[in-house]
N, C-alpha and C positions, 0 to 999 in steps of 0.2 A: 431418531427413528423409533415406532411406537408410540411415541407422549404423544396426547391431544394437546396442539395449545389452541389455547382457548384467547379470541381476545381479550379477553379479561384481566388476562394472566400477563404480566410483563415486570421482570425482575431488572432491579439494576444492575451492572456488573461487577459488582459487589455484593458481598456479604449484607442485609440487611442490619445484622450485628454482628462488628467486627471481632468480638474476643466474645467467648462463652465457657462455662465450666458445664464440660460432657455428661456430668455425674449427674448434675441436675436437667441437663434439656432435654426436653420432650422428643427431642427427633435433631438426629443431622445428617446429611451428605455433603459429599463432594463433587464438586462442580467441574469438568472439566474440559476445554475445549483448544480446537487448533482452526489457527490462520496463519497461512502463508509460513509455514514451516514449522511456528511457532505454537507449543502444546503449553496449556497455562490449566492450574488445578486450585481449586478453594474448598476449604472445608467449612461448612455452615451450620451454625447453630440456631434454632429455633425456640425461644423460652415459651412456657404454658400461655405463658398471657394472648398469644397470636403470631399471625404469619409475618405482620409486615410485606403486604405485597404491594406492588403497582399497578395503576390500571393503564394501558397505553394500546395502539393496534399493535398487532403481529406482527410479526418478522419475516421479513422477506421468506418465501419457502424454499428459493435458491440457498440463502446464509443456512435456513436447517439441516437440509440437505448435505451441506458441507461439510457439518460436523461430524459428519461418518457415525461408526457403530461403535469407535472407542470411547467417543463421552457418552453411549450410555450407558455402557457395561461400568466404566469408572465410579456413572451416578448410580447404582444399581448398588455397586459396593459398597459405596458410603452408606445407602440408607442400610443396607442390612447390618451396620454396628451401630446406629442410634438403637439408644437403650428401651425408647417408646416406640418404635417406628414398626416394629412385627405387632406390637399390638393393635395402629390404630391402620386399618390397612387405606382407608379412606384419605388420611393425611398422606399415608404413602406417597399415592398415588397424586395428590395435589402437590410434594415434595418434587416427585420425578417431574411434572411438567414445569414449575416453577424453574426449577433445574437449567431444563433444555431451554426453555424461554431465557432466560438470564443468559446461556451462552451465547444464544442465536442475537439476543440484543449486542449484546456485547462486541460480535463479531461483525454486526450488520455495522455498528454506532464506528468501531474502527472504521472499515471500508470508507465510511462519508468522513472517516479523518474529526469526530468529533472530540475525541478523547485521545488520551494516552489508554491503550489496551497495558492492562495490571490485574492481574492475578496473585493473589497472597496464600502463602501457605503456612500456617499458624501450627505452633508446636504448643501443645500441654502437659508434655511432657516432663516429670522434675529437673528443675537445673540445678544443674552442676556450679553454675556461677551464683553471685547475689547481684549482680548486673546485665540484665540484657543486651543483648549483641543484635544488633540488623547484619541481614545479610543477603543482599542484591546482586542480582545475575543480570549482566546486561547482554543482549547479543548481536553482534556486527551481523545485520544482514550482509550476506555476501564474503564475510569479513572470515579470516581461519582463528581469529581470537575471539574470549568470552573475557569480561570484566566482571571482577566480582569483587562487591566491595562491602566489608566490616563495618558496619557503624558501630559502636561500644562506647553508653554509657560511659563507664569509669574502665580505663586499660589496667592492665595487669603485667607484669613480668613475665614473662612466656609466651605470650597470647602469639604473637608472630611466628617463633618457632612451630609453637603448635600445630599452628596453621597450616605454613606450610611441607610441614610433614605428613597435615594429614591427605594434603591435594600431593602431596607427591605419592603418596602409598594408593591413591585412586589413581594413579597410571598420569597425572597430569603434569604439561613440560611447562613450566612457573617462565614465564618471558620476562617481568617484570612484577618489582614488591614494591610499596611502600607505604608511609605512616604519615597520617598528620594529625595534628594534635590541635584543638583552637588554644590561645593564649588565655590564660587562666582557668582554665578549665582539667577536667579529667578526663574529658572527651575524646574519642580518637577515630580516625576511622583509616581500616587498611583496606590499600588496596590491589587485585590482584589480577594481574593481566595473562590467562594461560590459554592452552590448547592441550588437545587431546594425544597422548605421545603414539597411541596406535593409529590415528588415524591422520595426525598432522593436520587438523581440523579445529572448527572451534567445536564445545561440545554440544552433543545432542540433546535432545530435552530427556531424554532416560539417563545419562550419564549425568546431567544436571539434576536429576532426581536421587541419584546415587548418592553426589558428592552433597546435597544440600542435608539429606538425611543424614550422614554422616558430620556435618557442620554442628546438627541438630546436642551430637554431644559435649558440644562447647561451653552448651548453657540455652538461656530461653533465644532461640532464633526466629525472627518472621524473614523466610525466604521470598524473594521478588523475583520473576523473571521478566522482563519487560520487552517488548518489541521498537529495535533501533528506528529514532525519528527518520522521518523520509520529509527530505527541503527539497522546493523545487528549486534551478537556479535564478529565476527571479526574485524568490526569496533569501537567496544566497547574496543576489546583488544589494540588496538593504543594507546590510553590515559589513562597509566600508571609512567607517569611523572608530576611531578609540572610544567614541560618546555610545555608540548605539553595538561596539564588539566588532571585531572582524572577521569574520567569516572569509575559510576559502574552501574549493573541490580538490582532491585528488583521485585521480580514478574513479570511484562509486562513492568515496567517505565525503564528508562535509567536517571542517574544524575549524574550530574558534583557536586562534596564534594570539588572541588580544593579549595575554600576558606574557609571549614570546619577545612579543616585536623590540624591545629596548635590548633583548641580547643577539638579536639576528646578527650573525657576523659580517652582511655585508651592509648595517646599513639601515634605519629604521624607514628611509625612503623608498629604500630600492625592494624592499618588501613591504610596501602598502601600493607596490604599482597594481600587486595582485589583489588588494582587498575585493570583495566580494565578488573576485570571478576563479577560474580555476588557473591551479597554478603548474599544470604543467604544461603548456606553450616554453614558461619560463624556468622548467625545469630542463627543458628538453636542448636550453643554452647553456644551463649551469648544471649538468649531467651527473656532475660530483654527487649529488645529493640522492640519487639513485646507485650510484655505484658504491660509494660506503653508504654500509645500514643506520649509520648512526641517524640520517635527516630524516631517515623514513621512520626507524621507532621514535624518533621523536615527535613527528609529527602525528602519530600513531596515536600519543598518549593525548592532543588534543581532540581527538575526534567525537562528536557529539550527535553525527546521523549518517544518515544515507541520501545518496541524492535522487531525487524522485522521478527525473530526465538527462540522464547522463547523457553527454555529447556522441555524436557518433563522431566514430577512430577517423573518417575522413577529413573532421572537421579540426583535427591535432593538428595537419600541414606537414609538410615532406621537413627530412632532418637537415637541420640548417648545417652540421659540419659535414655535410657530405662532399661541400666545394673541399676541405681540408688536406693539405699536402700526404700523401700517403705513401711515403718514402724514406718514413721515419728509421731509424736507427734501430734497428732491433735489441742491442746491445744497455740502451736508455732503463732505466728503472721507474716503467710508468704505474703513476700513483691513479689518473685519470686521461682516459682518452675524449672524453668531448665536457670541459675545455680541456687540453692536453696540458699537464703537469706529469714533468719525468725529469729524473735526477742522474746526475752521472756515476756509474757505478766506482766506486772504488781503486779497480783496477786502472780504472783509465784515466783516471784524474792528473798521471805526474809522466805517463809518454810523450806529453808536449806541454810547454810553459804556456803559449797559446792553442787553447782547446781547438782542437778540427771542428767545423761547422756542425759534420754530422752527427756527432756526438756531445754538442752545448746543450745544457741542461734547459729545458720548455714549461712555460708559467705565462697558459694564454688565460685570458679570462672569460671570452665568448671566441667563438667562431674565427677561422682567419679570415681575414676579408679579401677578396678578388681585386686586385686594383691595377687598372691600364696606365704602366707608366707613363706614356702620352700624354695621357688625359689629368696624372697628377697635378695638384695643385695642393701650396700653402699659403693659407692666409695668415697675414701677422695684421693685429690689430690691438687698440688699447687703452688704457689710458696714458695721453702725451706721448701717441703714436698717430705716424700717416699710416693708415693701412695701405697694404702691399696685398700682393699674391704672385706667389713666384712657383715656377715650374721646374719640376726637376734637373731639367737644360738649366734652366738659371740658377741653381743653385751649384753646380755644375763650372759653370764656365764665368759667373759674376764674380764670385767669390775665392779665393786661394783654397788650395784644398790644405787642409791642417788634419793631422792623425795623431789618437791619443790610444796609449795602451790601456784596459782600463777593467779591472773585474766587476763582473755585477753579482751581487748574492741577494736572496730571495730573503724577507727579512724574518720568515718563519724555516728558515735552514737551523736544521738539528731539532726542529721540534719534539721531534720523538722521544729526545732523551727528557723532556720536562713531559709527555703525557704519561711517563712512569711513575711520577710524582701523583698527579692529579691529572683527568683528561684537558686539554685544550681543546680549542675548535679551528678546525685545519687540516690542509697533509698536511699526513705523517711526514715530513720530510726527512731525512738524513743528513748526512753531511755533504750529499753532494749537490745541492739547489743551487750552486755557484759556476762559473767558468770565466775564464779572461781572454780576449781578442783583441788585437787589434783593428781601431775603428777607422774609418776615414769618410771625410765630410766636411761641414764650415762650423766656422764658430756661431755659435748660437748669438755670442754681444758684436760680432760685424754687422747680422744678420739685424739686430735691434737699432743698433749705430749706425751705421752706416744705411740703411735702407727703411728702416723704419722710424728713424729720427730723433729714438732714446739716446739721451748721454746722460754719465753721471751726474754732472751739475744740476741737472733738471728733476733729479727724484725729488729732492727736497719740496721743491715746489708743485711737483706732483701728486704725488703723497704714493707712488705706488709703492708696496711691498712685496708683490708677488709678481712669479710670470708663470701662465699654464696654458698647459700644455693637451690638446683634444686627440685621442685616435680614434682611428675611424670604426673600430668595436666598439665603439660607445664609452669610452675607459677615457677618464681624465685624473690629471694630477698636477700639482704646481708644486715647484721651489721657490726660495727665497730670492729675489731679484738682486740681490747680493752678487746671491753665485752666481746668474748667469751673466752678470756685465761681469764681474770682475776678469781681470787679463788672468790670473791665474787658476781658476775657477775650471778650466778647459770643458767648460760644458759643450758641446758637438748635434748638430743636424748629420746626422749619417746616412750615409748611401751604400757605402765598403764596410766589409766585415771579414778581416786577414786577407786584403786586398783582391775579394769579389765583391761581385754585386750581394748588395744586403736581399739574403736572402726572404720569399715569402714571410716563414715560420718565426723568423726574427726580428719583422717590421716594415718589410720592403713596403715605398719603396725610398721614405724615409725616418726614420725615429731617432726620439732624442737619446741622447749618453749623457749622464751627470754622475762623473766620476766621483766614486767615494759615498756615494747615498746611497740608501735603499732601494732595491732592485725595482721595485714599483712605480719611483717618478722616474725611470728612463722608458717613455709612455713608445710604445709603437704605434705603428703605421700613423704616423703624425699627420696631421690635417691643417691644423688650428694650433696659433702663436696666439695670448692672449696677455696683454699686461693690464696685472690689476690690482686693485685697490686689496681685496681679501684673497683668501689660498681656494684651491679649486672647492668646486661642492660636489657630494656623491662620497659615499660609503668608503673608496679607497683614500680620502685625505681626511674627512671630517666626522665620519664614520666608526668604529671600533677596529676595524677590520687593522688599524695599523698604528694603533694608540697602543702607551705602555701601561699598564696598570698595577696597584699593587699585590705582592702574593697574597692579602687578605682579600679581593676584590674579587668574590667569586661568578658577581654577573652585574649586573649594570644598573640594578635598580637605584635609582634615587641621583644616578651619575648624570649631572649633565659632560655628555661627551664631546660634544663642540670644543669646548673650553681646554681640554686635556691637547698638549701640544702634538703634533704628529711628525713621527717618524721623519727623520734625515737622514743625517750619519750613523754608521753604525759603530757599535764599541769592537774591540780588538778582537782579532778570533785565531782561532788552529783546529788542525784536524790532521789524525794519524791515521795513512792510508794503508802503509805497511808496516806490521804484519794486521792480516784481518783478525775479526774478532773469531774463535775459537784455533787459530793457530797453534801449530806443534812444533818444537823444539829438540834436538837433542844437542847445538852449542853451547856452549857457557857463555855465549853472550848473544843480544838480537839486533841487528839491522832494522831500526824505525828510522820511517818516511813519513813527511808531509807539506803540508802550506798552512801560511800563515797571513792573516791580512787586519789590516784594518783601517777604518772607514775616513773620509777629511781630508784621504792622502797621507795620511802616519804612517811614514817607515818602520818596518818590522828594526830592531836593533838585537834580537835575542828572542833564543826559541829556548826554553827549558826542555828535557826529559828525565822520568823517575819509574822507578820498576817496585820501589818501596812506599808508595800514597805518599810521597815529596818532602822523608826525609831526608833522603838526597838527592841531588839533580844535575844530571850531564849537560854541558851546554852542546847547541846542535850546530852544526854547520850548516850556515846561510848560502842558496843555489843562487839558481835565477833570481831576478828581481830584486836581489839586495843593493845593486848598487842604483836604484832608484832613488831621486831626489827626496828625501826625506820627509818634506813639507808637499812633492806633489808623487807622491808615490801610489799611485792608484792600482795597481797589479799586487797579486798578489806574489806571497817571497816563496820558494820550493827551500825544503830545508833537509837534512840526515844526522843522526846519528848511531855511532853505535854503545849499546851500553853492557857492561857486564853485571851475569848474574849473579849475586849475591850466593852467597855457599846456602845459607841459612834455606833460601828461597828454590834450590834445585831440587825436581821431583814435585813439584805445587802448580798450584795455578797461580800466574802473575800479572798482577795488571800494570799495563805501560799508562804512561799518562802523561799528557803534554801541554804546556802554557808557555803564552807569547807576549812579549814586551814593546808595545810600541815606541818611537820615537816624542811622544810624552811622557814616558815612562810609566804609562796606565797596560795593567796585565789582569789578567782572566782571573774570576772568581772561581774558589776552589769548586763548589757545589751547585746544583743544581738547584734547589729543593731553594733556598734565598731570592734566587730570579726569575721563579713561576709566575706566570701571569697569565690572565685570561685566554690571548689569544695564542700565547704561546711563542711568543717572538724575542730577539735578539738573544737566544740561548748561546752562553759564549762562554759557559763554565771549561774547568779543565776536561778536557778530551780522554778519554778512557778505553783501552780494550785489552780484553782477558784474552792471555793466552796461555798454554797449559807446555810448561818443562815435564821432558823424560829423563829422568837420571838414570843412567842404564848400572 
């Protein structure tokens, strides 16, 4: 407002020359303009030789107009500290319109999306370093974070500290830091993900004015503020290759997962279903990922724009767990309500050797499904099978009914105690992701033998090795065809669950039991009997989500994970239910409770207890479930002791602590910290809880 532009006159959006020594130029201002929230400032140097201008038409007078009266007071300021600029008042005046014209291009040149909108703001001021520092402000349209990222030359010792001391003395709350360095080099660059603590916001362009000036005394900084990309979703749809990046939407962001996708816990499939479209339809099955923060700051740090046509909310679709039984147990320890993951608390684990229904611990993985038992149907089919399809009734009344007692554990039970270590990825489970029932239903090898026309003579010739298993959530899994012909194997089609009907939440209205394995291949709401040549495909068998890795093995690059064998049995386990952890004492001796299981069918033979880190150790009194067949001991054992306290130890905090010996005579690793692994599974170290003696 005020500049004549002239068409004559039309600057680039840039500096003409981008570095200049003020002492010597004949004239400089600063440049400064806003679009769409976003205020961008340049200081410009002018040398005696000439202007360097552009010739082009004018600028929309809508784009001038928008610039408001703050850029030109800003350009006003600038010229009145060039050193030539009061003298020559003509250049002045050719300055200020130069000025406005270079905004108003700039701002127009955004609008058509021709460029990335950049503004630089250059310091000549002495440095404090003898290496230059970049330092880029990016800003999440929409978004309550600002990134701001370090490029440096050659790093230094402190530079990090520094850093972030000095963004935290500017009122700002640090979400996330980090460093990377290229390989052979000095080069580094950090970076910093914050927001504004008064305002819980990202910051403003004054506050980013604030903090970059203060950057300023790092050393020589050129600060960047740049305007977040906007993709439309058809340009989002392009980038559904690892060849061309994959792109997906969340809400407003747009992010590239291409170098996520080999650590996705479920699966490098089942997350490329979402390449190039947006991914919460399939968030809003796997709800996990919004309820802990961990998926979203992760996702957060991929983010590369904004999306230019966001979906309308109509177009999300109503919530799929709304059919979900809503009767739940209130007593449960839920980790997640849609898919439902809840653990049995503590207290309730040893009132009954089989768990009461309402209280069995829940590890659904999408949505329960609705299903009219009438209308049930299983198909068995395969290789060197008749296919069949049998009806509930048939399974019913063809077949003898057989009942097997049998615990199932979730095979990240006690994860918690290893994300102390280093984080995994998972619930957090406890010790309580286990429960035992009994089951009742047919045998799964009558079901292949008798009706589908598997016998064992015939594998050979077969070649099969597996049988899997489909539920109707979308969820598959196979075992070894071992197990399910073998007579002793009691792998089970169930119906009954502690002699009701198998409940919804559970499977209804029938799902497999494979005693002794991993909670995962006992697949609900069963559909599909499949005999095959290979083990199922999908993220829960082939996938990482259930593979062991070693504690050096921090993520998956370079792992072909196929290869790496998957989860069956599990190793030996325990868990001390009484006393809980911060318990008080004034006996001299404590009452410890708990169970003990392990996986194959291994009989429990002996439960250790130690109140000294297992200098010494009380043996425990085997309950329920000890006189289990040893070879098919599928239940878990309930166990007690009592121990006394050491004189030395009254008046302290004392840790109990407990290990189990199975009927192979394989017992629990002392530490945790040896059997970390990626995902965080078959944690079966010694059991531990602090309790605190009163010596009165």
């Amino acid at each position: 407002p005020g500049a004549s532009l002239g068409g004559e006159l039309f600057a680039a959006p840039t500096c003409p020359i981008p570095a200049c020594d003020a002492r010597s130029a004949v004239c400089s201002f600063t440049m400064t303009f806003r679009h769409r929230g976003f205020a961008l400032g340049r200081r410009c140097c002018c040398p005696a030789g000439g202007r360097q201008l552009l010739t082009a038409p004018p600028p929309a007078a809508g784009a001038v107009r928008a610039l408001g009266s703050r850029t030109t007071a800003m350009v006003a300021a600038g010229l009145s500290r060039g050193p030539a600029a009061a003298e020559d008042s003509e250049r002045s005046a050719v300055l200020l319109r130069l000025a406005a014209a270079a905004a108003a291009a700039a701002t127009v040149g955004y609008a058509a999306k021709d460029g990335s909108l950049r503004c630089e703001v250059g310091n000549s001021a002495p440095s404090k370093m003898q290496q230059p520092v970049l330092c880029e402000a990016a800003l999440h349209q929409g978004s309550d974070l600002t990134m701001i990222t370090l490029s440096v030359e050659k790093d230094r010792q402190g530079l990090l500290a520094e850093t972030t001391d000095l963004l935290k003395s500017h009122g700002l709350d640090i979400r996330e830091a980090k460093i990377t360095t290229k390989d052979g080099s000095v080069q580094a660059q950090h970076v910093y993900m914050v927001k504004d603590k008064e305002t819980s916001k990202a910051l403003s362009m004054e506050k980013l004015e604030e903090v970059r000036k203060a950057l300023e005394g790092l050393g020589e900084v050129e600060c960047t503020a740049k305007a977040w990309p906007a993709y439309t979703r058809a340009e989002v749809a392009l980038h559904k290759t690892m060849e061309n990046r994959v792109w997906v939407t969340y809400k407003n962001g747009v992010y590239d997962i291409t170098e996520f996708i080999a650590n996705h816990p479920g699966g490098k499939d089942k997350i490329l279903l979402a390449a190039g479209k947006n991914i919460e339809p399939f968030w809003r099955i796997y709800q996990q990922h919004e309820s802990r923060s961990t998926a979203v700051g992760l996702l957060e740090s991929m983010r590369i724009g904004d999306v230019a046509d966001p979906l309308p909310i109509a177009e999300l679709g109503s919530d799929p767990y709304d059919s979900d039984p809503n009767d739940r147990h209130p007593g449960l320890i839920f980790h997640n309500n849609k898919p439902c993951s809840a653990e049995v608390p503590c207290e309730l684990v040893m009132d009954n050797w089989l768990t009461p229904i309402p209280v069995w611990f829940i590890r659904n993985h999408h949505p329960v499904p609705v299903v009219d038992p009438s209308k049930y149907r299983l198909h068995v089919e395969g290789v060197g099978t008749k296919p069949v399809s049998l009806t509930l009734e048939d399974l019913k009344t063809r077949f003898m009914k057989r009942e097997v007692t049998a615990t199932i554990q979730c095979g990240g039970n006690r994860r918690s105690e290893l994300d102390k270590i280093a984080q995994t990825s998972g619930i957090p489970w406890g010790s309580g992701a286990m429960s035992n029932a009994k089951w009742g239903g047919v045998y799964l090898r009558e079901v292949l033998m008798h009706c589908a026309g598997i016998s064992l003579e015939g594998l050979d010739s077969s070649g099969a090795n597996h049988v899997v298993c489909y539920g109707m959530d979308d969820m598959q899994a196979s075992i070894p065809i071992d197990k399910a012909l073998s007579p002793f194997g009691d792998v089970l089609l169930a119906y009954e669950m502690n002699g009701e009907p198998l409940p919804a939440e559970h499977g209804a209205p029938v799902r497999m039991i494979v005693p002794g394995v991993v909670g995962v291949r006992n697949v609900k709401w069963a559909s599909r009997i499949r005999v095959s040549l290979e083990e199922a495909e999908g993220p829960w068998q082939r996938g990482i989500a259930y593979k062991g890795f070693s504690p050096m093995q921090k993520d998956c690059t370079g792992v072909d994970v196929e290869k790496l064998l998957s989860m069956q049995e599990m190793p030996v386990q325990s868990s001390i239910v009484s006393p809980k952890e911060g318990f008080t004492t004034e006996l001299d001796d404590i009452e410890v409770k708990g169970w003990a299981w392990s996986g194959g069918g291994r009989g429990i033979v002996r439960v250790d207890v130690s109140l000294d880190d297992g200098v010494t150790w009380t043996t425990a009194e085997l309950g329920e479930g000890a006189t289990q067949n040893p070879t098919r001991a599928w239940a878990w054992t309930f166990w007690e002791a009592t121990v006394e306290i050491p004189e030395e130890m009254k008046g302290t905090e004392v840790t109990v602590l407990c290990r189990a010996v199975d009927s192979s005579y394989s017992t629990q690793p002392e530490n945790p910290a040896p059997i970390w692994n990626l995902r965080g599974l078959y944690c079966n170290c010694w059991h531990r809880v602090r309790v605190q003696h009163i010596n009165e």
